[in-house]
N, C-alpha and C positions, 0 to 999 in steps of 0.2 A: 553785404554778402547775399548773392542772387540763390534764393534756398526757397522752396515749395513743400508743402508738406502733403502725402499724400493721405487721408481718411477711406474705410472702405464702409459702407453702411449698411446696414438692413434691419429695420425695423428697430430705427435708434432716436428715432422725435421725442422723446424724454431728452436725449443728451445733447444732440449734436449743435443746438443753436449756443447751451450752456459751455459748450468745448471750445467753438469756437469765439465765444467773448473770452475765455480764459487762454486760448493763445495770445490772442491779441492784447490784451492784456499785456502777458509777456514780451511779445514781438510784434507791435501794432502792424508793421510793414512785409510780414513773412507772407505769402501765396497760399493759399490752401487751392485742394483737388479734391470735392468730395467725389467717389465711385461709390454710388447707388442701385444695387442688385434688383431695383424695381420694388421697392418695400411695401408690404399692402398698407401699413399702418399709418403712410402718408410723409415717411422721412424726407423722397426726394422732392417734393411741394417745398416743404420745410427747407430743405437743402434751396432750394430754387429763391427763395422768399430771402434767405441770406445772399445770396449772389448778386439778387438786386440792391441789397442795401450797403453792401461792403464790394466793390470792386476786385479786390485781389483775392474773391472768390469763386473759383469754377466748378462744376459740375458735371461730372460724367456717368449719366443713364446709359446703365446695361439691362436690358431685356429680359434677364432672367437672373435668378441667383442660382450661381455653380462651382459659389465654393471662393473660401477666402483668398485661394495661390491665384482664381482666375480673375478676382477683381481688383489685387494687385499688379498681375501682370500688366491685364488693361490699363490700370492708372499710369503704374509707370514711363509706359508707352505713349502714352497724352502727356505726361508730364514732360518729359523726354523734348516733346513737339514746343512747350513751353521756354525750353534751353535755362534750363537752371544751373550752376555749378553745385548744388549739393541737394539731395532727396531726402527728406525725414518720411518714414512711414509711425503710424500710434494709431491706436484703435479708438474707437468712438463712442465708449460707453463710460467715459472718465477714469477707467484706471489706472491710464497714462496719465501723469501730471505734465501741465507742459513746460514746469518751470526748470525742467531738465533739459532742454530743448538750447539755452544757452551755453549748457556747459555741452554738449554735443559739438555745439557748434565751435566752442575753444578745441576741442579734443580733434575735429575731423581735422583742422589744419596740420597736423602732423602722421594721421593716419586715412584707411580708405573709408573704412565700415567703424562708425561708433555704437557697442553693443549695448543696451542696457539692460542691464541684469540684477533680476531678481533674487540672487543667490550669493550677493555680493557683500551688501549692508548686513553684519552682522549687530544691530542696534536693532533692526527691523525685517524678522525672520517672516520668509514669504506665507503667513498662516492661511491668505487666501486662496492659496494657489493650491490644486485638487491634485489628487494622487493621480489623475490620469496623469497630467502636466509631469508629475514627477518623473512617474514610470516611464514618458514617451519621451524627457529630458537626458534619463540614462540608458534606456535604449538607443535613442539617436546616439549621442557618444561613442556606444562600445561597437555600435557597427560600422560608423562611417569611420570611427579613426577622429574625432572631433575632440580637441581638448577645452572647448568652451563651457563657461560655469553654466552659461541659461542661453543652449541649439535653437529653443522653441521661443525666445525672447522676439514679443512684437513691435518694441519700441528701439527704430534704429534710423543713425544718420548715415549716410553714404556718398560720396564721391558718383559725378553721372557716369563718369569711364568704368566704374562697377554694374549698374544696370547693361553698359552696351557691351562688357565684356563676359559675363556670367550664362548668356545662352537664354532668353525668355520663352524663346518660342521651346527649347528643348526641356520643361520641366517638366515631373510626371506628376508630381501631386497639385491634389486642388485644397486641401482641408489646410487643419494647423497646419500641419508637418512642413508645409510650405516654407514655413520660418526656419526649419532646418536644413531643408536642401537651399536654399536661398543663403546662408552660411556656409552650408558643404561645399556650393559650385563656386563660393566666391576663395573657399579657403585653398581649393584645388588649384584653383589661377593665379594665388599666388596673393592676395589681397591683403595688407596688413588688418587686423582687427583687434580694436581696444573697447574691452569695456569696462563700465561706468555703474558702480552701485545706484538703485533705483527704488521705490518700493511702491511696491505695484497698491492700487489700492482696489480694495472688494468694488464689482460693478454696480453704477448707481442705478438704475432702471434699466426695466426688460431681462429676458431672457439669456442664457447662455449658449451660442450656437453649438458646442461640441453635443454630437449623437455618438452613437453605436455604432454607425458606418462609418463617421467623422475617423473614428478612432480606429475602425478595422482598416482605413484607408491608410491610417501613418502606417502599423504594422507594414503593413504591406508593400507600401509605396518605399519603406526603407532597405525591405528586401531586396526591391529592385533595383534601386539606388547604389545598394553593396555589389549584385551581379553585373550592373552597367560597370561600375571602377575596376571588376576585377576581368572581364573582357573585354572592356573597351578604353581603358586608364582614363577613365572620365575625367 
């Protein structure tokens, strides 16, 4: 199964060399893409230092960090160039476990988008997960029309005809929220989506990138999202 996984990084040299022996791990032969926002802290050296040791790892230096939707966007678009049949996105500070990452990959063969969701595993209630997350969980929902358990879920496998059908260049947000218009545009076009109890676990080193703009950005950028579908049936 030709499948890449895309990472996006910034300031994650705690994690990223331990993430990726623990996909491998699981999927000795899977592709990684790390997109590194230019980390001061020395991640994409790091990043660079594993591409020479392991093959089926690439790397893409972006010049600035501006936001998680935009160093997804870019990844995808490299990855794309790659010709993979299926894209995994999961974040780099191990909260993603990647041993979900097989059962993704059972699940996508019948569907477009495999979600994982935090909200799912009643054995393992999401305690880590912050009230913003919550609140920007059921906001997303109730404005876009979304009946997904977890809009803002960052660990997902996808079909490529979903990245080339969903509009990249057309997205407005750059922060989390990303992860829920990246569900809205794909539930809009029609995309089947399954998801997959998961449980997220608390992050192993570094920081937390959501801010205060971070967060006036989803407000907002959802706003606009609800006014684009109701004058332009987005």
């Amino acid at each position: 199964m030709n499948s890449i996984i895309v990472i996006p990084t910034y300031n994650e040299k705690d994690n990223i060399q331990l993430l990726t022996e623990r996909i491998f791990n699981v999927l000795p032969e899977v592709k990684m893409l790390i997109v590194d926002d230019n980390s001061p802290d020395g991640t994409g050296i790091i990043a660079e230092e594993l591409s020479r040791k392991y093959k089926r790892i690439k790397v893409l230096h972006r010049e600035k960090k501006e936001g998680l939707g935009k160093a997804y966007i870019a990844g995808f678009k490299k990855a794309l160039e790659m010709n993979p049949d299926y894209i995994i996105q999961m974040d780099a500070d191990l909260s993603h476990d990647p041993k979900y990452i097989p059962i993704f990959l059972k699940e996508i063969e019948s569907f477009d988008i495999v979600l994982g969701s935090r909200f799912l595993n009643r054995d393992a209630l999401p305690l880590n997960v912050s009230i913003l997350s919550l609140w920007a969980k059921y906001y997303a929902n109730f404005m876009l029309g979304l009946i997904v358990s977890d809009p803002l879920g960052g660990f997902k496998c996808f079909r490529r005809k979903v990245i080339e059908g969903i509009g990249l260049d057309q997205f407005v947000s750059s922060g989390f929220i990303f992860q829920a218009e990246f569900i809205y545009r794909a539930w809009r076009k029609g995309f089947s989506i399954k998801e997959v109890p998961i449980v997220f676990d608390k992050r192993r080193d570094g920081l937390s990138k959501k801010t205060g703009l971070i967060s006036l950005e989803a407000f907002l950028k959802i706003i606009l999202l609800k006014i684009k579908r109701i004058r332009f049936k987005l």
